[in-house]
N, C-alpha and C positions, 0 to 999 in steps of 0.2 A: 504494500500500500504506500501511497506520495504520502509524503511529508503531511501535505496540507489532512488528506484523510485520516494520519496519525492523530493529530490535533484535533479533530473533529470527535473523531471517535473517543479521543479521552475524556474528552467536554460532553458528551450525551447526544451530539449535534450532526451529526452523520446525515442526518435526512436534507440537511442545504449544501452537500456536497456537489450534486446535479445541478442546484441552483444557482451556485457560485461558478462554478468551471464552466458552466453556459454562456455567462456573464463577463469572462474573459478573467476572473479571479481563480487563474486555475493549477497556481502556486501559491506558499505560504509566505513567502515574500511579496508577491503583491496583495492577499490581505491586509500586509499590517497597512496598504496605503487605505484602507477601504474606511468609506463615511458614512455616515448617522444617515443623509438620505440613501447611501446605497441600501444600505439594511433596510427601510423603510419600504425601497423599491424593489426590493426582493424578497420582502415578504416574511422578514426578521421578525420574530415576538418579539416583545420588547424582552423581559428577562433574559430569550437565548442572548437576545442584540448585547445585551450590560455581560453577561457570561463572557459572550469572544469577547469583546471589546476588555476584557479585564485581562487576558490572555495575552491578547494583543500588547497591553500595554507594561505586563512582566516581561514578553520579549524583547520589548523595547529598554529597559533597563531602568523600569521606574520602579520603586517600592508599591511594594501591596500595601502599607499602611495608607499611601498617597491616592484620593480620592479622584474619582475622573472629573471632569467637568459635566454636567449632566447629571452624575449620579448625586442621589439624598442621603443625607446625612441619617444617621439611624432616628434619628428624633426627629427627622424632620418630616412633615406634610405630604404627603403625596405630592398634593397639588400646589406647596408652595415653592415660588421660586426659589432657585440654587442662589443662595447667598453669596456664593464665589462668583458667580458668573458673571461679565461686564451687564453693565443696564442693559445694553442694546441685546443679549441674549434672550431664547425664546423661554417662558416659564419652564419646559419641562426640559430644556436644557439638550433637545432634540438638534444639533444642530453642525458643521461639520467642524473641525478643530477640538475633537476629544478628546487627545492628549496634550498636557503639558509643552507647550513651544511648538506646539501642531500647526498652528495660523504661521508662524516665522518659516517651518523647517518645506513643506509642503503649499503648492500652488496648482496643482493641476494631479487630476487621478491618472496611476501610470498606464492602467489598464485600458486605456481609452486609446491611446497610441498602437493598440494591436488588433489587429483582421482576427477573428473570431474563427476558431478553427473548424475546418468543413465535418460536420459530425455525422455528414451520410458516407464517406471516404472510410475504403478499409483501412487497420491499423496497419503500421509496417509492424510486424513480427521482430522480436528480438532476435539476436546470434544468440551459436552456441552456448558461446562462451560468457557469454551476458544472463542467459538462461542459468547455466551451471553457478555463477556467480551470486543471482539470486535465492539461488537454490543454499548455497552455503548461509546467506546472509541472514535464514530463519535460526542457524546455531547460534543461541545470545551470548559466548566465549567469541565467537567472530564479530558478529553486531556490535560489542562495547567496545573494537578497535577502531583506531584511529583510520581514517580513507586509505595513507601508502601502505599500514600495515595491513588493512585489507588485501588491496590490489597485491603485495608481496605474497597473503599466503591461500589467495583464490590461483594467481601466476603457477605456486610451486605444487597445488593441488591438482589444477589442469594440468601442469607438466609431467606430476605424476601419477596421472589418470590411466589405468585399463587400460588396454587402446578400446577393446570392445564398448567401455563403457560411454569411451570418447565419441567411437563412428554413434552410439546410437541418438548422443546430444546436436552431432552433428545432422545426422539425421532427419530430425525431428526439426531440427530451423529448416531444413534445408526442404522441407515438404511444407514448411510453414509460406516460406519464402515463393516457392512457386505456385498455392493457395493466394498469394496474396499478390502473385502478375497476374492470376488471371482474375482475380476479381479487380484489379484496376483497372488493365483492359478494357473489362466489361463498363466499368464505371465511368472510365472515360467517356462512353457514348451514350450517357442520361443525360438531361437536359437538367439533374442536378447537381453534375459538373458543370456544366455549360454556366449556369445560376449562378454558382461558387467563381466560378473564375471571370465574373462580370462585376460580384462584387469583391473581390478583389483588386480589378481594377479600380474602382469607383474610389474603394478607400484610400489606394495611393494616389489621385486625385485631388481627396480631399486632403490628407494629409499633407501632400503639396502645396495645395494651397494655404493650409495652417503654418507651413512655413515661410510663406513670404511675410507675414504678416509682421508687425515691428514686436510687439509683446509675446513672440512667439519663444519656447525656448530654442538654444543655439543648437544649430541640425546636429551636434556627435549628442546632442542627448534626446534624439528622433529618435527612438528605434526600430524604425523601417528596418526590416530585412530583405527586402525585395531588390532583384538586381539593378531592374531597369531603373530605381533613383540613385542606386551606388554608383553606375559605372556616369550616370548622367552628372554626378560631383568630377568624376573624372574627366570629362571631356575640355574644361575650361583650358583657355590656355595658359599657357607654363610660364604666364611673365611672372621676373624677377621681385620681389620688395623685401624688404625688409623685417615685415610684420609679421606676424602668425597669429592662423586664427584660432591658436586651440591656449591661448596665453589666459585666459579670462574662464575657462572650464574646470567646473568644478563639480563633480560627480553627488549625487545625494544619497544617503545614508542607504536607502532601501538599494537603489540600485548598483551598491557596489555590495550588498550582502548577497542579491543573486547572481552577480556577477563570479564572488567566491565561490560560491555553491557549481554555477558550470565549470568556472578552471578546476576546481576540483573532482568534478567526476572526469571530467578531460584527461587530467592529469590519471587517474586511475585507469581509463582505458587506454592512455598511451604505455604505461606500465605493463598492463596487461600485453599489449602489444609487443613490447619489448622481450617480454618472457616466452611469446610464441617465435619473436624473430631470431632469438641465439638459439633455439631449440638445431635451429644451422650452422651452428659455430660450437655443437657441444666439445669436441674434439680438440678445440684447440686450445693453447696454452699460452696465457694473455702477461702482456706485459705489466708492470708493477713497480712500486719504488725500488722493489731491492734488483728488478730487473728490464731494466730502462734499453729501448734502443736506441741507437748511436743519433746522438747530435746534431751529425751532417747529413743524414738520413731523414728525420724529422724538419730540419729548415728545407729540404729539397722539398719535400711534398708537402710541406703546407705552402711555400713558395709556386708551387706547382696548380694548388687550389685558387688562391687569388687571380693568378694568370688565367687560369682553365676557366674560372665562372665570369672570368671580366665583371663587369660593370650592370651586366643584365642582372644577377643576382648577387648581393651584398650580403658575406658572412662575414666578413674580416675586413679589417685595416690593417694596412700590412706594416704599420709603427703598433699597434694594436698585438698584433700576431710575435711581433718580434720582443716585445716585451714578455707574452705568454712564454716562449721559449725560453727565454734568458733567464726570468722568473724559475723555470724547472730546473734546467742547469748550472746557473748557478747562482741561486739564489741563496740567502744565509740560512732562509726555514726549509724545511722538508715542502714542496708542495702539496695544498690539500685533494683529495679526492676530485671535487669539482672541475679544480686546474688539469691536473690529468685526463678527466673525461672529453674536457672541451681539445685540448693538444692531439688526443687519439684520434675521437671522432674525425678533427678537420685535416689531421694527415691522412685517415684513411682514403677523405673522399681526392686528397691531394694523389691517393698511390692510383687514384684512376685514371686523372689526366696528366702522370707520366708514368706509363706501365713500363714502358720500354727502361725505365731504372728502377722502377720498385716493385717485387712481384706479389703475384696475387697471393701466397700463403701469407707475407709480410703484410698485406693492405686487410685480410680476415683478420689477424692477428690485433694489430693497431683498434679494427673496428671492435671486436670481443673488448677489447682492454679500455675503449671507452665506455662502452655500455657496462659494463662492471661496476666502473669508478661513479656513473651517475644514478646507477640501477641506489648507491647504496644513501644519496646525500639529494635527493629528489627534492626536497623543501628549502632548503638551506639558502638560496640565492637566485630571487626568479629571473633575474636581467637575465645571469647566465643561463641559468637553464632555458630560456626563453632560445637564446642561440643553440645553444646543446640541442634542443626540438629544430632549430632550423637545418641542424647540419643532419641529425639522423634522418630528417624527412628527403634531403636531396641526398642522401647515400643511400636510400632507398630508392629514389627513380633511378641514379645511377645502376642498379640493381635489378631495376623492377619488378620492386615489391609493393604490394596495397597498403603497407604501416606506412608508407612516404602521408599518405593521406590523414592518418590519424594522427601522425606525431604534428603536421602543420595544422592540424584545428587544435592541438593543444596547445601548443606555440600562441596561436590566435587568441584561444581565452586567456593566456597567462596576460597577454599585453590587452588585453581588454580590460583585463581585473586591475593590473598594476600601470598601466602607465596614465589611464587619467590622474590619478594620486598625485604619480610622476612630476605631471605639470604642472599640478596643482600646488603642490610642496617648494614651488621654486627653486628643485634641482639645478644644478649648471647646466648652461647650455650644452655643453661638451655629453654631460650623460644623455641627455634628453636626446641628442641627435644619434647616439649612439641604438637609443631604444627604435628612436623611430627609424632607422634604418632596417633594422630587422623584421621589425612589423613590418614592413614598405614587403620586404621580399616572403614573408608568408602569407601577405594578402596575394603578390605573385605567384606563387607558387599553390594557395587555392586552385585560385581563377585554373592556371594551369592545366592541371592533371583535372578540374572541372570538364572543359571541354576536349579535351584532349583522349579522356579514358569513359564521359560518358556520365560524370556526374554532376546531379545539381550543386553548384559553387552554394560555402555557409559564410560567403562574403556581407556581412552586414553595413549599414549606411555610415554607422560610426568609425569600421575601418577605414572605410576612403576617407571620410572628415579628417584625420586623423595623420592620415600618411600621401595622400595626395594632393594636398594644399599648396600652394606659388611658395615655389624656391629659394631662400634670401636673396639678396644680390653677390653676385659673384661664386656664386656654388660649386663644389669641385666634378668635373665631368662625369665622375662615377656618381652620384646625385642625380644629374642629370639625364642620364641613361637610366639608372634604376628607377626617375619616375617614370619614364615614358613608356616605357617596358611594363611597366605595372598597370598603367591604364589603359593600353591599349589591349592587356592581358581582362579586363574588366570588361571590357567592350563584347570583346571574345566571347567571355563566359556569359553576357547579358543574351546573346543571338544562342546559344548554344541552349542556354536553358528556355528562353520562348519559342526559338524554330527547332532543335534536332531535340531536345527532351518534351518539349513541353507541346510540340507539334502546331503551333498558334499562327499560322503559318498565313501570310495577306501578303497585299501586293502595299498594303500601308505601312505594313509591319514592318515589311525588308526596308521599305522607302526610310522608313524613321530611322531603323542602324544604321544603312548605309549613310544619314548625315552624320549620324555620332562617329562613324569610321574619318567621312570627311572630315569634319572637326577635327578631329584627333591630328588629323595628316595636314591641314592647313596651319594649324598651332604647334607642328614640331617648331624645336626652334632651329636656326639656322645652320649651324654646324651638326647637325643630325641626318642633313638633307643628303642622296644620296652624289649630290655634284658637289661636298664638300669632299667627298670621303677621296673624289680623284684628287683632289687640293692637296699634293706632300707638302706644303707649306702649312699647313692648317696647325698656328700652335697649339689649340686645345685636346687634336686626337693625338695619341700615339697606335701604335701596331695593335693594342689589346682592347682602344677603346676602339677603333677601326672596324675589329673584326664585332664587336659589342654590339656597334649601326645596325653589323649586318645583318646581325641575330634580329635585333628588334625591327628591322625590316621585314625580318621573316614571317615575324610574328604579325604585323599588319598584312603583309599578303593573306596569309592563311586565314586571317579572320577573312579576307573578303571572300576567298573560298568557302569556308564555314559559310559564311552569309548566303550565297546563291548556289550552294549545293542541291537544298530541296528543291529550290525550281527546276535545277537538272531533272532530279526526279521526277517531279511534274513533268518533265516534255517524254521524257521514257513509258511513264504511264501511260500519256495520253498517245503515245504510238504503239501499244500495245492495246489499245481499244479498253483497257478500265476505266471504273468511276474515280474521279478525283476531286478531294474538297476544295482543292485550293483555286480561288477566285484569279491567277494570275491571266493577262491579255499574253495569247501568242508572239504579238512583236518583244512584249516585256521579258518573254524565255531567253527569246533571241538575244538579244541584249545582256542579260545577265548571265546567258552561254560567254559571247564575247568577253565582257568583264573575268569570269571566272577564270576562261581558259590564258586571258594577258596574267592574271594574277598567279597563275601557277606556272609560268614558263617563266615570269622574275625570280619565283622559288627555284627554280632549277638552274637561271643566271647567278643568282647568289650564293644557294650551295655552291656551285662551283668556285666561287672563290674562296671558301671556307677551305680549308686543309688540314684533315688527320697530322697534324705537327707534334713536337714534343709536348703542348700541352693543348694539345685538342683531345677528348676523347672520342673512342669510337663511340660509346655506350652514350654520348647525348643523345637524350633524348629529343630534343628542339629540331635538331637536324635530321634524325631516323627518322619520326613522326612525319616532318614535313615532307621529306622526301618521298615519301610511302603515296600519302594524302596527292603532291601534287604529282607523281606518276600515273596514279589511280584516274583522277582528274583528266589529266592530259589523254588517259589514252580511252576516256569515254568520249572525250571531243571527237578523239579522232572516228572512234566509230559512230558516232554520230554523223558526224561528216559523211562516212563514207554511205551512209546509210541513206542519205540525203542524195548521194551522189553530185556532193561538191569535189569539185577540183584543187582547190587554192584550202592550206593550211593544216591539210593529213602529213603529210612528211614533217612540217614543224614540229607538229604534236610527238610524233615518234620519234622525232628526236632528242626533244626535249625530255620524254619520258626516260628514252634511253638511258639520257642523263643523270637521273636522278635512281633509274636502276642501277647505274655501276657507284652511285652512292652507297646505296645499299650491302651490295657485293662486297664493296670494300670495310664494312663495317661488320659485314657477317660470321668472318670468322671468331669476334669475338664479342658478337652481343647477340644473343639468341633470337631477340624479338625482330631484328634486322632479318635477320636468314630466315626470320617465318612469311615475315611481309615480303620479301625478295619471292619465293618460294609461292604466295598466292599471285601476284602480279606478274614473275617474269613468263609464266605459261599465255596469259590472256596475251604481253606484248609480243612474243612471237606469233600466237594464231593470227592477230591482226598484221601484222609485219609479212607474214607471209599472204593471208586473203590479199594485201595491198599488193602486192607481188604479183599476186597471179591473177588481180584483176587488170592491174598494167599490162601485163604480158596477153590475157583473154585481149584486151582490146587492140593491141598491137596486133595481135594476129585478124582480127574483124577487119580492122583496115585493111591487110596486107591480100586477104581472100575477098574482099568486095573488089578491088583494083583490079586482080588475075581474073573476077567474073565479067568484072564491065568488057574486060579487052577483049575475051573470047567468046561470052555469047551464044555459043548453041545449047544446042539441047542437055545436053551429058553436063555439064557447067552448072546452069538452071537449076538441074535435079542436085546436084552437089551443094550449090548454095542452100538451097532449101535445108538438107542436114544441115549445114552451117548452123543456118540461121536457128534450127531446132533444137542443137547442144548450145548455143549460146546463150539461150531461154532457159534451159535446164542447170549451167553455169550461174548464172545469173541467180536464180531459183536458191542454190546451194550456196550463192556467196553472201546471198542476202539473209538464208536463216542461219548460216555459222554466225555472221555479224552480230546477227540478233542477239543470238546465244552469248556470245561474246559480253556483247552491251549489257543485257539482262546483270551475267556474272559482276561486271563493272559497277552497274548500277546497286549491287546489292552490299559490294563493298564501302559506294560512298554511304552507303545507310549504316551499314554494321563493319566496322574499320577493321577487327579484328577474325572476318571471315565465318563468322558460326555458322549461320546460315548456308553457307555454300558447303562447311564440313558435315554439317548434319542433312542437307541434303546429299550425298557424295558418300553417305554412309559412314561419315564420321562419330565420336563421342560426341554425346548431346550436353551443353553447359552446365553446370551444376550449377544452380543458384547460389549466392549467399547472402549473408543478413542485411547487406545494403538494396536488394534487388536486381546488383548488377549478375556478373559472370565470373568463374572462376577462371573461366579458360579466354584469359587476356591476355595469355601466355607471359603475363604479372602474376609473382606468386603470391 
């Protein structure tokens, strides 16, 4: 049972449970914000109403001898008024400001800021492991520990689980999990989705409008969760000042108590996670105080790291980094645990992007010997641990593993919990810019793996307020790059969640991102442009913020792919004679064919300039991803084309594509998910490669046999054209349903990136569900 039903139930009060969490009070943190006419309006007795409210007000830290406002005195009247209460108070004292400094502390109910949850929607079903964990949480020897020693000994309970006992928890989600696509599915197509996601719009609407308003609070204390107003903070342009708007925010008691509460369970299932991730590394023998690897070794790959993530993502300052080292080696004190964690982690992810000197058992090693050090001091220093979650989240895509995703939303609640405080406390600027750098690139790295793997971004309104706000003046280019990179990653995820997950799919829809993409790309600022980056004079780049552009260039392509993907799909449908919803005009396909296919052959110009170097890795993800995507892309153009029987821009396409397959290849030998996406695509680009073959060659020859007919003329000729003509119809016939075929396969990839579909039709393993809904077989472990 929640929190809030605890409380209920202890009070006699259980029967306004329904009525309260209808009502959007459907935590015990937002009762304590709750008022004398809420109660009123929902149908409170008065007695239950003085009960919670008495409740409410020990939570809050006032003495029980200390009377409410409102309540009477033992001798006193019923019906006379409260003595204490100002004159202008109502006789029975009914009125809102019931606790002590309640009129000061409190101005607005919180609960009125949130969209009411859709209550005809199936629940998502818990994981296993969340199951099993509740399941321990009845033994009251577990229940009166603290949250990490929970999460530590639910970890080493799962870890030493049966296996049997394991697959049947597994199981059991995992039949939950697929109960619960097909009733979404199904639910998708009520018109009490339809209802729900209209007033959902309306509310951010209105909400929108509450915030232009001047007595409005300031937007990081909105807490809209919806993307399309996040990335919409993002779009502004990136000019310079001085000012910052987050200098005057000051978080309110309530909302930094459920703020704790989420980084806290965050933090428990990142732990948890943790304890599933070395279950991979049980074997290896991790480094330690009394067994330190070599010096030169550790500055080479964390120097490795800074270089390899450039500017697009921010883990380190490399006077930062070098301090950490020097601190270990020779410092006067022993370093503590934390220090070690954070050195291991960011060398490990350093042994990636320069393997060619540090080898893979060295780079497991390093990573084991991080997670050890932080597994044991989780509490101790959230700054740090806040990077500690950034770095094991990108040593996990580095990887690709699905904890990359859990360790960055805990990351997210820690600085949501702690850095309003942050700024509020009048910290140095030096700290502050250090926090919000980190945030900056877990709000990135969201978005990210949001659209990129297929899930809904938990990018909330107050992260962008927060970390994508105008520049100072003079800001250092790594700044610079990591915001651009971040919003544009925002934008991403906003199209990703309304058109490929959430399927909202209009010809208004697209129109409206594609200005937030324009936006975005008219307000880079000047030296980002890519006619700066031919500038070798350009003092502000060097060779690492260079190749940095390129990334974040890449990234704005790809959105505008993501962007007009589904219309692809749309003109495939509609050449296969099905129903389709989407209201898009036939010239409007055409159009965003064009767009699409220029925006995936600059993906394929730009990789190319990108280079497997000593500190490139093969295993980016940025680059495999896009490479896949716009091959994929590219070579559904081209059979479209062909399909169409255009002439002009089938050999570009397959060229391009080419390109972006010997990307792949090159990458394959040592990143699995390369060689699986190489592996679906390169079969489709030769079928096509070759149809285009031999439909040049078919026509080549038509010409070359109508010339020899005209000349010659009789009878015998006549009859011979006629076969001609009758295999070149049959030709023709064959070239056009391998196309098909072809297309169709294409078409099913740009829907499902990861191939299920084609495997499971193909007679492959069918997905296994897991508890977020998505797939296990993302060939992400």
């Amino acid at each position: 049972m929640s929190q809030l039903g605890d409380v209920l139930a202890r009070l006699g009060l259980e029967q306004y449970l329904p009525v309260l969490v209808a009502n959007g009070f459907n935590t015990w943190p937002s009762v304590l914000d709750i008022t004398e006419a809420d109660f009123e309006n929902l149908g409170f007795k008065l007695g239950h109403r003085r009960l919670l409210q008495r409740e409410i007000a020990s939570a809050r830290g006032y003495p029980l001898n200390q009377r409410l406002r409102g309540e009477k005195s033992p001798g006193q009247s019923p019906n006379a008024p409260d003595s204490s209460a100002p004159e202008s108070s109502q006789p029975t004292g009914m009125r809102d400001g019931f606790y002590p400094g309640d009129n000061e502390r409190r101005t607005k109910r919180k609960y009125k800021r949130h969209p009411k949850a859709d209550k005809e929607a199936p629940k998502r079903p818990k994981t296993a492991y969340v199951n099993f964990a509740d399941h321990l949480r009845t033994d009251p020897s577990i229940a009166s520990l603290g949250f990490v020693d929970i999460a530590r000994e639910v970890g080493r309970r799962w870890q030493n689980l049966d296996p049997e006992d394991k697959q049947s928890w597994e199981r059991e989600a995992a039949q939950a999990v697929e109960e619960y696509d097909i009733q979404m599915e199904a639910y998708k197509r009520t018109d009490a989705y339809k209802h729900h996601q209209k007033y959902l719009q309306d509310f951010k609407k209105t909400e929108a409008s509450k915030a232009q308003q001047p007595d409005c609070p300031k937007p990081s204390a909105v807490p809209s969760r919806r993307m399309s107003e996040a990335s919409s903070v993002a779009s502004p342009s990136n000019g310079n000042t001085s000012e910052s708007p987050l200098t005057s925010h000051k978080p309110s008691a309530s909302s930094r108590s459920s703020e704790s509460e989420d980084c806290q369970d965050a933090l428990v299932m990142a732990m948890c996670e943790l304890h599933e991730v070395r279950k991979d590394y049980a074997n290896v023998k991790p480094y330690g105080p009394e067994n330190m690897p070599s010096e030169d070794m550790i500055r080479h790959s964390t120097t490795a790291l800074i270089q390899g993530t450039g500017s697009v993502l921010h883990l380190w300052a490399q006077d930062d980094m070098t301090a950490l080292v020097d601190r270990v080696y020779h410092g006067e004190e022993e370093p503590d645990s934390l220090t070690l964690a954070e050195m291991f982690v960011s060398a490990a992810i350093g042994a990636h992007y320069d393997s060619n000197y540090i080898m893979e058992d060295t780079r497991r090693t390093l990573y084991t010997s991080g997670t050890i050090q932080f597994h044991e001091v989780a509490e101790d220093d959230y700054l740090r641990v806040m990077r500690i979650l950034a770095c094991l989240s990108f040593f996990s895509i580095l990887e690709k593993h699905l904890s990359a995703r859990q360790f960055a939303i805990a990351g997210l609640q820690v600085a949501r919990w702690k850095y309003p405080q942050l700024v509020a406390s009048f910290t140095t600027h030096s700290e502050v810019h250090k926090w919000m750098r980190i945030y900056r690139t877990l709000v990135f790295v969201d978005c990210w793996l949001s659209y990129t793997l297929g899930f809904t971004s938990s990018i909330q309104l107050e992260d962008v307020n927060f970390t994508c706000g105008p520049l100072e003046n003079e800001s250092p280019m790594e700044d610079v790059i990591n915001l651009q990179a971040t919003q544009v990653a925002l934008v991403a995820a906003e199209i990703s969640d309304n058109l490929v997950i959430g399927g909202r799919i209009s010809s208004t829809t697209v129109a409206y991102l594609a200005e937030k993409l324009d936006r975005w790309h008219q307000n880079l600022p000047d030296c980002m442009h890519m006619a700066a980056l031919s500038n070798e004079d350009a003092p502000m780049l060097n060779f690492f913020h260079r190749r940095a552009v390129l990334m974040v260039h890449v990234l704005y392509l790809g959105a505008i792919t993501l962007l007009y993907r589904e219309p692809l799909l749309l003109a495939e449908k509609r050449r296969q004679s099905l129903p389709s919803p989407v209201p898009v005009a036939q010239q409007g396909v055409l159009e965003y064919q064009q767009r699409c296919s220029m925006a995936a052959q600059q993906i394929a110009r730009i990789l190319g300039l990108i280079s497997f170097d000593g500190v490139m890795t093969f295993r980016c993800w940025l680059t495999v991803y896009w490479a896949y995507t716009a091959a994929t892309i590219l070579l559904f153009m081209a059979a479209q084309k062909m399909l169409d029987r255009m002439i002009d821009g089938i050999d570009d396409d397959l060229l391009y594509a080419q390109a972006c397959l010997e990307k792949l290849s090159a990458a394959s030998p040592r990143e699995h998910v390369a060689a699986k996406f190489a592996s679906l695509v390169q079969p489709l680009y030769d079928g096509l490669l070759f149809l285009r073959q031999s439909k040049l060659q078919d026509d080549e020859d038509v010409h070359r046999s109508a010339y020899s007919y005209a000349c010659s003329g009789d009878e015998a000729s006549n009859e011979l054209k006629a076969q001609t003509l009758a295999q070149q119809e049959t030709n023709e016939q064959v070239y056009y349903q391998q196309t098909v075929g072809i297309a169709e396969k294409l078409a099913g990839l740009l829907k499902d990136p990861f191939g299920r579909t084609i495997n499971a039709s193909e007679g492959g393993r069918p997905d296994i569900p897991t508890s977020d809904a998505s797939t296990s077989v993302f060939w992400w472990r």
